[in-house]
TIKOLMAR-410508 format. One record per atom (N, C-alpha, C, O): residue in one letter; x, y, z. Coordinates in steps of 0.2 Angstrom, whole numbers, plus 2048, in hexadecimal, padded with zeros to 3 digits. Each point is the difference from the previous one (the first is absolute). Last residue first. Layout:
# TIKOLMAR-410508
AXYZ...
***
This chain:
# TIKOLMAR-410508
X4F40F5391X8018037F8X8007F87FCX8008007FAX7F5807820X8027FC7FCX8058037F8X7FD8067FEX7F9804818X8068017FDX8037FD7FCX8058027FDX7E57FD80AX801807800X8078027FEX8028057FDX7F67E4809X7FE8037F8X801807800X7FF8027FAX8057F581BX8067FC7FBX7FE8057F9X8038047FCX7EF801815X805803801X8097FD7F9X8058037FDX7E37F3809X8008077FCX8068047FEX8018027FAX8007EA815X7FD8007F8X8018047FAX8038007FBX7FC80181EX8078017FDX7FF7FD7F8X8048017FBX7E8804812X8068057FEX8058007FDX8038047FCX7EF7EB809X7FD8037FBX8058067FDX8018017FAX8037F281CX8037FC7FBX7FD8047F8X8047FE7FBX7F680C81BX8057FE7FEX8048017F8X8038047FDX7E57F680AX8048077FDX807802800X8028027FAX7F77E980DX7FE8017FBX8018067FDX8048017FBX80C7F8818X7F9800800X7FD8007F8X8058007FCX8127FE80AX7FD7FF808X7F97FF7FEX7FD7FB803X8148087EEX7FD7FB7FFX7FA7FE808X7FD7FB803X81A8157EFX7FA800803X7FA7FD802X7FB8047FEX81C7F97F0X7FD805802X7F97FD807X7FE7FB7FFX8177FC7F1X7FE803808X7FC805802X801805804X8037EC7E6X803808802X7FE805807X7FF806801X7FC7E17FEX8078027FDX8008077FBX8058007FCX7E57FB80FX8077FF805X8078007FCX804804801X7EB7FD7F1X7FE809805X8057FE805X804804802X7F97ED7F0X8028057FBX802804805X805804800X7EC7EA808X8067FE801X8058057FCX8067FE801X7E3807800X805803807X8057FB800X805802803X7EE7F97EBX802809801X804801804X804804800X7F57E77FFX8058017FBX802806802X806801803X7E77F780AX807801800X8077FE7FBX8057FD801X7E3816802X8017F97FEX8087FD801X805803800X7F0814803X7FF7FB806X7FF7F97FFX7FE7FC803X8038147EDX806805805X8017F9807X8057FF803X7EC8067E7X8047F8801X805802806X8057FD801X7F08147F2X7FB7FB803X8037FA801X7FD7FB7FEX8128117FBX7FC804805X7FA7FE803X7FE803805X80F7F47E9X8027FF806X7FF803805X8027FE806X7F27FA7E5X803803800X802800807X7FC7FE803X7F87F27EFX8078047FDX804805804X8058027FFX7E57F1807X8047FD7FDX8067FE7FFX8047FB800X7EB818805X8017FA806X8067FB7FFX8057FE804X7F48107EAX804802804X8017FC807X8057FF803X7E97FA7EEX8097FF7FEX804802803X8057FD800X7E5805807X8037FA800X8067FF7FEX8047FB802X7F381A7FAX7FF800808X8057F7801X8067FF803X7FB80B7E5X7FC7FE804X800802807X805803800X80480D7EBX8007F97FFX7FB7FC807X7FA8027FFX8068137EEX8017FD805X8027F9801X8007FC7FCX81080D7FAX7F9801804X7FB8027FBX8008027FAX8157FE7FCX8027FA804X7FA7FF806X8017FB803X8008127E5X800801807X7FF7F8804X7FD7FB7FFX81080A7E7X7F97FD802X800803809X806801802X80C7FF7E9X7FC807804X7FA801802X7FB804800X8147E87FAX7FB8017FBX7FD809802X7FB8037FDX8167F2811X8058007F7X7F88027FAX8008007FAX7F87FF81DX806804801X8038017F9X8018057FDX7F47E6807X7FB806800X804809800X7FC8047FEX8107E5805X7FD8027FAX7FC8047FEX7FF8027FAX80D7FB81CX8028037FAX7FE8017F8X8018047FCX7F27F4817X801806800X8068037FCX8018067FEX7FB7E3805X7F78047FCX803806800X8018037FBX80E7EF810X8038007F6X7F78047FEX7FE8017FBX80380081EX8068047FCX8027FD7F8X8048037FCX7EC7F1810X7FE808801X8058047FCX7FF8037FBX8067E6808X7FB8017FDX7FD8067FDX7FE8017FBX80E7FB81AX8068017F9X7FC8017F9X8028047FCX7F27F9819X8068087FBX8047FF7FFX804804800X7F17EA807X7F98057FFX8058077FCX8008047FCX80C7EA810X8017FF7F6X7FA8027FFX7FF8007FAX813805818X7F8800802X8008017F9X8028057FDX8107FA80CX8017FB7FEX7F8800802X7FD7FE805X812815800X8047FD7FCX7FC7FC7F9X8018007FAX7F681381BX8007F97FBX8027FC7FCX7FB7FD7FDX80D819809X7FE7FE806X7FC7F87FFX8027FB803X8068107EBX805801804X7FE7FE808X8047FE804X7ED8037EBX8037FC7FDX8077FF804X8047FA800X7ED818802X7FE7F9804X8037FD7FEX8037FF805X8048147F3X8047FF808X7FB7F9802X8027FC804X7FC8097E7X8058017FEX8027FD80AX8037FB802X7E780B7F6X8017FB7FDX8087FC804X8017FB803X7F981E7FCX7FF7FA806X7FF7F8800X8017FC805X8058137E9X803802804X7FF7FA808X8037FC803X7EF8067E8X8097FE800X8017FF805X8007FA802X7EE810800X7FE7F8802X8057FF800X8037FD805X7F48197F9X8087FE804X8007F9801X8037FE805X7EB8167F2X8017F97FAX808800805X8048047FEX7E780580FX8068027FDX8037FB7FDX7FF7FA802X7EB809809X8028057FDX8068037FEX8028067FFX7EC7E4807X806802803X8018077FBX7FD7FF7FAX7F07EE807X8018047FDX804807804X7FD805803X7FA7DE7FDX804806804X8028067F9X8037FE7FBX7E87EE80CX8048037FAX804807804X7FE804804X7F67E4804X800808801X8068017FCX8057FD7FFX7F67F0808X8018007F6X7FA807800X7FB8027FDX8097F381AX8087FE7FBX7FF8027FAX8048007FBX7EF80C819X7FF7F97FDX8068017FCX804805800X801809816X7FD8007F9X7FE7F87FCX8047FB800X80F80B811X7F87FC802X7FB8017FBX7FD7FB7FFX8188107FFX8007F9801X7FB7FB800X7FF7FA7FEX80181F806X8007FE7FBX8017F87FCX7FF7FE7FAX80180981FX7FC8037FBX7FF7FB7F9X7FD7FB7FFX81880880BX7FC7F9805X7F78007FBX7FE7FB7FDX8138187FFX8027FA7FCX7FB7F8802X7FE7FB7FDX7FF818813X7FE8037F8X8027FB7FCX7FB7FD7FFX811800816X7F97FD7FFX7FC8017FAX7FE7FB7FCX81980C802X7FE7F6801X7F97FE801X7FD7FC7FEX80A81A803X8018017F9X7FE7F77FFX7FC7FD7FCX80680E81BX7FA8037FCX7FF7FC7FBX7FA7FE800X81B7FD809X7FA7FD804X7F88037FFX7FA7FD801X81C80C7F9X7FF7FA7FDX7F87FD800X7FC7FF7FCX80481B804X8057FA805X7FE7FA7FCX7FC7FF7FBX7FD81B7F9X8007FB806X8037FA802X8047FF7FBX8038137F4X7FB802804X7FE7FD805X800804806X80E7F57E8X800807800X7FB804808X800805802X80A7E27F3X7FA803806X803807802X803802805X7F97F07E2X805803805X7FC802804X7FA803800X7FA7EB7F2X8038067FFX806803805X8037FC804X7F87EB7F2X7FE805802X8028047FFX8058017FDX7FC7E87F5X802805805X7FB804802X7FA7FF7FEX8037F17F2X8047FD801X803804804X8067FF800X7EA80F7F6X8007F87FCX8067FD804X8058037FDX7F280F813X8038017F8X7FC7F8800X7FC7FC803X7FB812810X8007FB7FFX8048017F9X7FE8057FDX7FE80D80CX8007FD807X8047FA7FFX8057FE802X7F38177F1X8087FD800X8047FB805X806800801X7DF8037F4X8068067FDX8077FC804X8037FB7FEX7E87F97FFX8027FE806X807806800X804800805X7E47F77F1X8048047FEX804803807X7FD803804X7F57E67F4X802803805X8048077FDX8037FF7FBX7E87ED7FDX8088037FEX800805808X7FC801805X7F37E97F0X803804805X8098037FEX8067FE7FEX7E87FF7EDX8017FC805X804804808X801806801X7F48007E8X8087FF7FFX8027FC805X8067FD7FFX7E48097F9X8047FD7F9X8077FF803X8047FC7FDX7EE810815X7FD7FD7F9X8068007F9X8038047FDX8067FE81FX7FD8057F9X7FC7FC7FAX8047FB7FDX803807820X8007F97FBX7FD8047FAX7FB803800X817806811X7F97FF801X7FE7FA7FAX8037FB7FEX80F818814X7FF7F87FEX7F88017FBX7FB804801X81B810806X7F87FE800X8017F97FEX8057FD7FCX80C80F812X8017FE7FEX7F87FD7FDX7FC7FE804X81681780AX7FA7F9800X7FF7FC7F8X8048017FBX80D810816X8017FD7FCX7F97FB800X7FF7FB804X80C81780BX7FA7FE7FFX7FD7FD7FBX7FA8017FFX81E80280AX7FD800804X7F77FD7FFX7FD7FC803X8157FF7ECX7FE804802X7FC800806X7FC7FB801X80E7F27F7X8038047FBX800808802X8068037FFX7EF7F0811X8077FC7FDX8038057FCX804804803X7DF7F6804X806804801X8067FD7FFX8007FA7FFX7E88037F9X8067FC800X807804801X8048027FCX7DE7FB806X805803802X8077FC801X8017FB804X7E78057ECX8057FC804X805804801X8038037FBX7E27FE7FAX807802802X8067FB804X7FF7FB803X7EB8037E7X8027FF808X808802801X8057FF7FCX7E98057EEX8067FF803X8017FE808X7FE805802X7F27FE7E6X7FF7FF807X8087FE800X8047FE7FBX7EE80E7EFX8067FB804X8007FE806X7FC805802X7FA8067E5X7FE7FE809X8037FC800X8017FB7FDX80A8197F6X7FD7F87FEX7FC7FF807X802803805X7FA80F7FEX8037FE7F7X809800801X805804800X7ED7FA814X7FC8037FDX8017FD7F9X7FC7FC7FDX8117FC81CX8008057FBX7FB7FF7F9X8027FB7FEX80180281FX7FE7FB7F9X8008087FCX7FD805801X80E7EC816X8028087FBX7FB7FE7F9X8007FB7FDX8027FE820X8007FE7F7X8018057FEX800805803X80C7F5815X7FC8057FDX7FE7FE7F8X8047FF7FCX80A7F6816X7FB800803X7F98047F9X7FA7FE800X82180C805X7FD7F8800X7FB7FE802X7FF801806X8028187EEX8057FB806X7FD7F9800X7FB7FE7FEX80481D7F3X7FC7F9802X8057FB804X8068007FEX7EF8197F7X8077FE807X7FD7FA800X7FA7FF801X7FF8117EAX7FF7FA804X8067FF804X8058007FEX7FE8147F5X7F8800800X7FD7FB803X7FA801801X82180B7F7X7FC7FA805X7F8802800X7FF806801X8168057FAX7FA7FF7FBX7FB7FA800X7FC7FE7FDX81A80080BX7FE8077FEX7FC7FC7FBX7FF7FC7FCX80B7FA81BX7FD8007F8X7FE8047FDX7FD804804X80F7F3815X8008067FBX7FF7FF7F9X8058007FDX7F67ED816X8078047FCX7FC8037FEX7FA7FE7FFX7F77F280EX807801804X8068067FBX806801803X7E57F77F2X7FF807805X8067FD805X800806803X7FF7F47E2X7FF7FA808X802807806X805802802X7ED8017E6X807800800X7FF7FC80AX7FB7FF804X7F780C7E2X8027F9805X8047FF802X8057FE7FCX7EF8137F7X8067FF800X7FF7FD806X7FE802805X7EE8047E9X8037FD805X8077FF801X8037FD7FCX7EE8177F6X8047F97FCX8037FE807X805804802X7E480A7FEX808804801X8037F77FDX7FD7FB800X7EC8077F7X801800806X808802800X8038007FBX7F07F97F4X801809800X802802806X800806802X7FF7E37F3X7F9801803X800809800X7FB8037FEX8197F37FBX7F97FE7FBX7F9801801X7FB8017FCX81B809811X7FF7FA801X7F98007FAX7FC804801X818812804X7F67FC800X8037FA7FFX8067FF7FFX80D8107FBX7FD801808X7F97FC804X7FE7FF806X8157FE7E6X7FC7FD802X7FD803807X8017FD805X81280C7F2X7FC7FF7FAX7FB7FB801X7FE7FF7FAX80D80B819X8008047FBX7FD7FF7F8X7FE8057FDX8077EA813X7FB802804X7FE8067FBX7FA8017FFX81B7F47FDX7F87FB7FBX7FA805805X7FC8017FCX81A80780BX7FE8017F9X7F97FD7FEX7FB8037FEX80B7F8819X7FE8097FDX8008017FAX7FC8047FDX80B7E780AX7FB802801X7FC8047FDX7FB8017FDX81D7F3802X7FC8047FAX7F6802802X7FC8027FBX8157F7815X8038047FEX7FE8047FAX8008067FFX7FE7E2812X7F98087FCX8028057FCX7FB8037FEX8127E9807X7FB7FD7FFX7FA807801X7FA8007FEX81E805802X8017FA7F9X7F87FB801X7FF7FB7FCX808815818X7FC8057F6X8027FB7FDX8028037FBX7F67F481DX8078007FDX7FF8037F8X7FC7FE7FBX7F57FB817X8008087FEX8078017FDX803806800X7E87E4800X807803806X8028087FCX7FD8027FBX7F27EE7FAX8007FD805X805805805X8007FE806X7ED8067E7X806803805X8027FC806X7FD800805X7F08047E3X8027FD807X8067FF802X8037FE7FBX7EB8127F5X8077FC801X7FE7FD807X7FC801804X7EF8047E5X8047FF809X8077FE801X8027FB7FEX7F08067EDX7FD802804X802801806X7FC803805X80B8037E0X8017FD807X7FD803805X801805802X7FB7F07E3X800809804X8037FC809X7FF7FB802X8077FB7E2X7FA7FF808X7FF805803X8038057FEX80A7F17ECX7F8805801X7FE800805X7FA800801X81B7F97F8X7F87FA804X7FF8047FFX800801806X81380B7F7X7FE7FB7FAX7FB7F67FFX8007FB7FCX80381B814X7FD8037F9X8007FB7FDX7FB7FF7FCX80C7FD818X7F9801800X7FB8007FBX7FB7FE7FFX81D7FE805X8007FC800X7F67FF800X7FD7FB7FFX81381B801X7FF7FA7F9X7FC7FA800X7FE7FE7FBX804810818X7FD8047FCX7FF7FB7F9X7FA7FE7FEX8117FA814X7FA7FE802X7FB8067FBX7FA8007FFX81E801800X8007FA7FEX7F67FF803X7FE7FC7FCX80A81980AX8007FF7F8X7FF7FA7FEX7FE7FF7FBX80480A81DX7FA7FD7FDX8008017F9X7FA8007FDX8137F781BX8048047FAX7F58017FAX7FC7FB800X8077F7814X806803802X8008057FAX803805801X7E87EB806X8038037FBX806807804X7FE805803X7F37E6805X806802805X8048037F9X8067FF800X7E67F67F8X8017FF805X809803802X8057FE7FDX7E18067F6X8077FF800X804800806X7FE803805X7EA7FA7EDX8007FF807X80A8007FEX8037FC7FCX7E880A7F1X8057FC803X801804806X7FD805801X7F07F67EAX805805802X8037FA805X7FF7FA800X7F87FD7EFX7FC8077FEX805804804X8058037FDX7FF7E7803X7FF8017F9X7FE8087FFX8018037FBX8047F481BX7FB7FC7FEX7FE7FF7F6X7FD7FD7FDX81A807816X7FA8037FDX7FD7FC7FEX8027FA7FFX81480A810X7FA7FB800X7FB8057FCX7FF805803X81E7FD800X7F98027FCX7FB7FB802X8017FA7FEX81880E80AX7FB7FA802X7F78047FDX7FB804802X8228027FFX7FC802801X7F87FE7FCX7FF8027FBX81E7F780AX7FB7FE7FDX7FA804806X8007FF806X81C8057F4X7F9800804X7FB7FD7FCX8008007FAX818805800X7FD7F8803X7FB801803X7FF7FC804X80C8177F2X8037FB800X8007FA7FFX8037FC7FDX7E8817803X80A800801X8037FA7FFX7FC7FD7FCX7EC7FC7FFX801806802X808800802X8037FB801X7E87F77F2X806801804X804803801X8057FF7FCX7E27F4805X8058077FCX806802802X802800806X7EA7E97FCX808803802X7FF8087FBX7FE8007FBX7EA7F180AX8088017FCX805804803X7FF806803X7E77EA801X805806804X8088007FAX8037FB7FFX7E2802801X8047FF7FAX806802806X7FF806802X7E37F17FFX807806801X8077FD7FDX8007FB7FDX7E28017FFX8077FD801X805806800X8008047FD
***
């Protein structure tokens, strides 16, 4: 049976532990003292990072843990898993959509998925884990009730990648890499005045926020639900999207100007 937990790093990062009790699998650690402590105080030894994009808030702390973790339990070099379109340091797997990833300690299977938008080579692993069920580790593609910024690629990149992750079974566990649900909670509600799925969302997520609980994961099916980015092409949305005039020729379009509201939103 596997375990996946949060650590949590800077400000609002969450860096993504799957272990089995003995050792671990971390996911997109930016900083490596919170993955120091969070080792020591599981007893576990760690067997492999995964690396979804090359933003240092999701590798940054590599070369430390590599420095104190150079081996993998087996004595083999310790796996850095990372998506061969971007610059990984310390890279020892290039993996792209199409590609499994099976890591050792814990055993794990992973499948890839390529989800450009955020960054040009931005992926995304899928799999079904013992004890935990289908999860996705999705770093800053998909939020809880939002996405990421398109630092790097086009609307129309970022809606299919979104399109992806959509399709996923409904009670895929989303495991996003930043606690901003407030916040995006905050603009669906603004673009959905009268969608009672979040309203409901937004009194769960103040309460969990006033308890210092993580607001993820949450589902594939819930954010279908809640969030408006997988709703880009629903028409409530585009009625939100026509009175602030925004851009409605096309789906992408209509995605961007979305994005572009929430980009300014305060």
């Amino acid at each position: 049976m596997l375990k996946v937990e949060p650590i949590p790093a800077f400000q609002d990062n969450y860096i993504w532990a799957v272990h089995d009790g003995h050792s671990a699998a971390v996911v997109d650690p930016g900083e490596a003292e919170p993955v120091e402590r969070f080792l020591a105080q599981r007893g576990l030894v760690l067997g492999a990072i995964v690396i979804t994009h090359h933003h240092g808030d999701h590798q940054g702390g590599v070369a430390d843990l590599l420095e104190r973790h150079p081996k993998a339990p087996d004595g083999a070099p310790l796996p850095v898993i990372g998506p061969a379109g971007e610059r990984i340091g310390h890279r020892t797997e290039a993996v792209r959509e199409g590609d499994t990833v099976t890591i050792a300690y814990p055993a794990v299977s992973l499948r890839v998925l390529d989800v450009p938008g955020h960054t040009a080579g931005h992926v995304a692993y899928v799999g079904d884990l013992p004890g935990v069920g289908g999860v996705v580790f999705c770093g800053d593609t998909l939020f809880a009730s939002g996405c990421g910024r398109l630092f790097e690629g086009s609307p129309a990149q970022m809606l299919s990648s979104l399109d992806k992750l959509a399709a996923l079974p409904g009670d895929t566990r989303v495991f996003c890499a930043h606690e901003y649900t407030r916040s995006n909670v905050r603009f669906a509600q603004a673009v959905e005045p009268d969608n009672a799925d979040l309203a409901a969302w937004s009194a769960r997520v103040d309460a969990l926020r006033q308890a210092d609980t993580p607001t993820v994961p949450t589902t594939v099916a819930h954010e279908r639900a809640v969030n408006p980015f997988l709703r880009s092409r629903e028409a409530s949305v585009r009625k939100a999207l026509a009175a602030q005039g925004g851009d409605l020729g096309s789906d992408a379009a209509a995605f961007g100007a979305l994005r572009g509201w929430k980009d300014n939103f305060r």
